[in-house]
N, C-alpha and C positions, 0 to 999 in steps of 0.2 A: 551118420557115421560111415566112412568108407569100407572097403572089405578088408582092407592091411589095419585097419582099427581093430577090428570088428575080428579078427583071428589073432591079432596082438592080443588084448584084452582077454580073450578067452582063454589063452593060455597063461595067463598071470598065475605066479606063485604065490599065493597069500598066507598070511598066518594063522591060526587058529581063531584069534579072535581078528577080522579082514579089516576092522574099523581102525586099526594099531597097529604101528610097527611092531616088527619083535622086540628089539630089545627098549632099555628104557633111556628117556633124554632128560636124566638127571645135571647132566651137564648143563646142558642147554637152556631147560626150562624145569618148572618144578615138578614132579611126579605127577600130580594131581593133574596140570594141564597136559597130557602128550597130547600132543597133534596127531590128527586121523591122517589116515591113509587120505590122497583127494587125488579124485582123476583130474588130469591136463591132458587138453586136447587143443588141436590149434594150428596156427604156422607161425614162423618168425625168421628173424631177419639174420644172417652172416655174412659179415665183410671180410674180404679174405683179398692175399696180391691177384693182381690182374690173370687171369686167366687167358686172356687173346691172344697171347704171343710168350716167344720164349725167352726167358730172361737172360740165358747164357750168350743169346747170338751176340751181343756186343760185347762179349769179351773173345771173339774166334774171328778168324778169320773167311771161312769157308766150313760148307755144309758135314765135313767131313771130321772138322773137327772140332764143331758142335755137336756132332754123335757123340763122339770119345768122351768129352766132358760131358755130355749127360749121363755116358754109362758109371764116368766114376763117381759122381754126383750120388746115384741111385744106390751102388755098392755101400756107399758112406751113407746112406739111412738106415734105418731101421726095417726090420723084415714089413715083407710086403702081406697085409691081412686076404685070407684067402678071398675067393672070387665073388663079387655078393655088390655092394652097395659103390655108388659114383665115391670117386675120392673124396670129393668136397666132402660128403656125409662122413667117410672112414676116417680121415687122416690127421683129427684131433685125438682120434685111442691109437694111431700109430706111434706119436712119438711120448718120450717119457716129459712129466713132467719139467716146468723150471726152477730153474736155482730155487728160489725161495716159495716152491709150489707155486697156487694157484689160489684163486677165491676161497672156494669148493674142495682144493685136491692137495692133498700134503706131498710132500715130496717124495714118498716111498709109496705113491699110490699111481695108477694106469692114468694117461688122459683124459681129460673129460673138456667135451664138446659144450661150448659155450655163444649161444646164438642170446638176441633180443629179442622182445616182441612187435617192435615197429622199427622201420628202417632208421627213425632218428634216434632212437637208444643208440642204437647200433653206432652211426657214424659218428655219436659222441663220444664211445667207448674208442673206436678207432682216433679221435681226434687228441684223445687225453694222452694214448702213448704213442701217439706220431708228435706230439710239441717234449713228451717225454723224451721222445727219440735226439731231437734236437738239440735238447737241454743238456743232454750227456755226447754229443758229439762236437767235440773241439772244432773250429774254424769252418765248421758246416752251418750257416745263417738262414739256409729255405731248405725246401726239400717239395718236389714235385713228381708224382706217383698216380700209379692206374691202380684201380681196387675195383674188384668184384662184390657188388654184393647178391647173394642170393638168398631166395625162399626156399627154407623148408618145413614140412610137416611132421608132426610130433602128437603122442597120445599115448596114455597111460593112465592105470588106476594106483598104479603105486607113486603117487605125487608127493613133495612136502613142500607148503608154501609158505617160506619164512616173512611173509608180508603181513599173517595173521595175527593176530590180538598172540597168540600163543608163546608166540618169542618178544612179547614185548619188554621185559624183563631184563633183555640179553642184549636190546636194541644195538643200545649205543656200540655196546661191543662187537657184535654181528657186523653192522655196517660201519667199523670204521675203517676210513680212506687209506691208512697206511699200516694195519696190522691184520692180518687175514690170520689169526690164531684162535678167534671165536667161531668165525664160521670152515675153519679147516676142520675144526672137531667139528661144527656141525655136520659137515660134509662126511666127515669119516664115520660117524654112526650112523647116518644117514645111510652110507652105501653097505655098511656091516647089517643093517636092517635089512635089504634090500630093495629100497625105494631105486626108480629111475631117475627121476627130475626133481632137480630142487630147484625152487622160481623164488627167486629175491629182489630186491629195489635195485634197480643202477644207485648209486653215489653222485655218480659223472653223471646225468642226463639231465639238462636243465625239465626236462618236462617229469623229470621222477619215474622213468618208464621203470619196464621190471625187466631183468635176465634170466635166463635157462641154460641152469649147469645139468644138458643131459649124460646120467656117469653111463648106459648104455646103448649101444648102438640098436638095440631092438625094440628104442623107445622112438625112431625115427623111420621116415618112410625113407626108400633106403635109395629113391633117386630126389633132387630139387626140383620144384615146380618152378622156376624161374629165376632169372638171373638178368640184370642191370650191368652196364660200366662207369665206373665214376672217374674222372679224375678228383684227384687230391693235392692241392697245395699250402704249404706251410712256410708261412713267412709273418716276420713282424708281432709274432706273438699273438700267429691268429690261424685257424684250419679253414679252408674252403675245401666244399666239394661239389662239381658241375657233373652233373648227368650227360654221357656220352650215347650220343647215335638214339637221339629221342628228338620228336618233332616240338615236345613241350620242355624239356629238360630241366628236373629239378636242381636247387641249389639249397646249400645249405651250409652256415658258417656259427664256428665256436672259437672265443676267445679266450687267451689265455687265463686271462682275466675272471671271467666268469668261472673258470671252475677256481681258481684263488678265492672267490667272495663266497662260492658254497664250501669252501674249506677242506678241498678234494686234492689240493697239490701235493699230497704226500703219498706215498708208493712206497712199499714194504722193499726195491729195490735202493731206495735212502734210509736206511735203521741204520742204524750204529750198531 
């Protein structure tokens, strides 16, 4: 256990009884089963836009006013979290949720930081809402893209792992592909409990990997141990992605198709 572990964990808030959350997840699952507190310790993956370069220079002309537009750019966020962890780790509790929340986070709740635990969860989850992306853009038929993915490290003893026998109950509702209403509550007693990470199944991943909705930033080391360039292209009703500035360069391709057959094409962004 490193030493940012190893002083995380010691400073954990627990409940009276440490093996239980505080309150109870009657929703969720039956009284009788709550789920124990579980430590998660570990690293995993985040793909995020390209980090190499700045996305505004192609719309300016000259150095000068690519400043300007950055400055206004920056004004029109969200306040800046005081001085402490790389962006990449902060900048999912900077901004407010979306429209229709989140897996994990309802809409009147903070951000929450959402990594895999293998780089292919990952690029699957990336690949579902880049052909998403498509689907909903008129007369746009490809789309070609730099993506960062990077490692980071994670540990906590207030874990909840909805992958357990304990939500089996709840399953189907939990994991379905276009209603995140069963696990927004679970998410929201979760965080009213005070667990850090909630680790659940990807939908999207043909290899069934799991996700990490961590709700605080004090569950994370608070720089990346390593960072990747990918390209990404989207054509045809198909994802690629080629590993950049690597002597072996991984690839990796998801088709439309496949997540149609595991029955994943619907998004709480399509509800009526």
């Amino acid at each position: 256990m490193t030493s940012w572990r190893r002083a995380r964990w010691t400073g954990s808030r627990r409940s009276k009884d440490s093996s239980r959350p505080c309150v109870t997840w009657t929703r969720c699952v039956p009284a009788s089963e709550l789920p124990p507190w579980l430590p998660l310790d570990g690293e995993g993956t985040r793909v995020v836009e390209a980090q190499s370069r700045i996305a505004t220079n192609a719309l300016v002309d000259d150095l000068d006013e690519q400043l300007l537009l950055e400055r206004l750019l920056e004004r029109s966020k969200p306040r800046v979290l005081p001085p402490g962890p790389h962006f990449l780790i902060s900048t999912p509790f900077r901004y407010p949720p979306l429209r229709h929340g989140s897996r994990y986070g309802s809409t009147d709740e903070r951000g929450i930081f959402y990594g895999s635990e293998t780089l292919v969860t990952a690029l699957a989850e990336t690949a579902f809402y880049a052909l998403l992306f498509l689907d909903h853009s008129e007369g746009l038929d490809r789309l070609q893209v730099e993506k960062t993915a990077f490692v980071f490290g994670y540990g906590t003893r207030r874990g909840v792992d909805t992958t357990t026998p304990a939500f089996d109950s709840v399953r189907d509702r939990l994991e379905a592909p276009g209603d995140y209403a069963e696990s927004q509550r679970v998410g929201r007693v979760a965080r009213a409990a005070g667990a850090e990470i909630v680790r659940f199944r990807s939908v999207r991943c043909p290899e069934a990997g799991a996700n990490l909705a961590v709700l605080t930033m004090d569950a994370l080391e608070p720089q990346p141990r390593s960072a990747s360039a990918w390209q990404m292209l989207v054509r045809d009703r198909r994802v690629d992605f080629l590993e950049k500035n690597s002597l072996a360069p991984g690839r990796h391709s998801f088709a439309a198709r496949a997540f149609a057959e595991r029955g994943v094409a619907a998004h709480p962004d399509r509800r009526a």
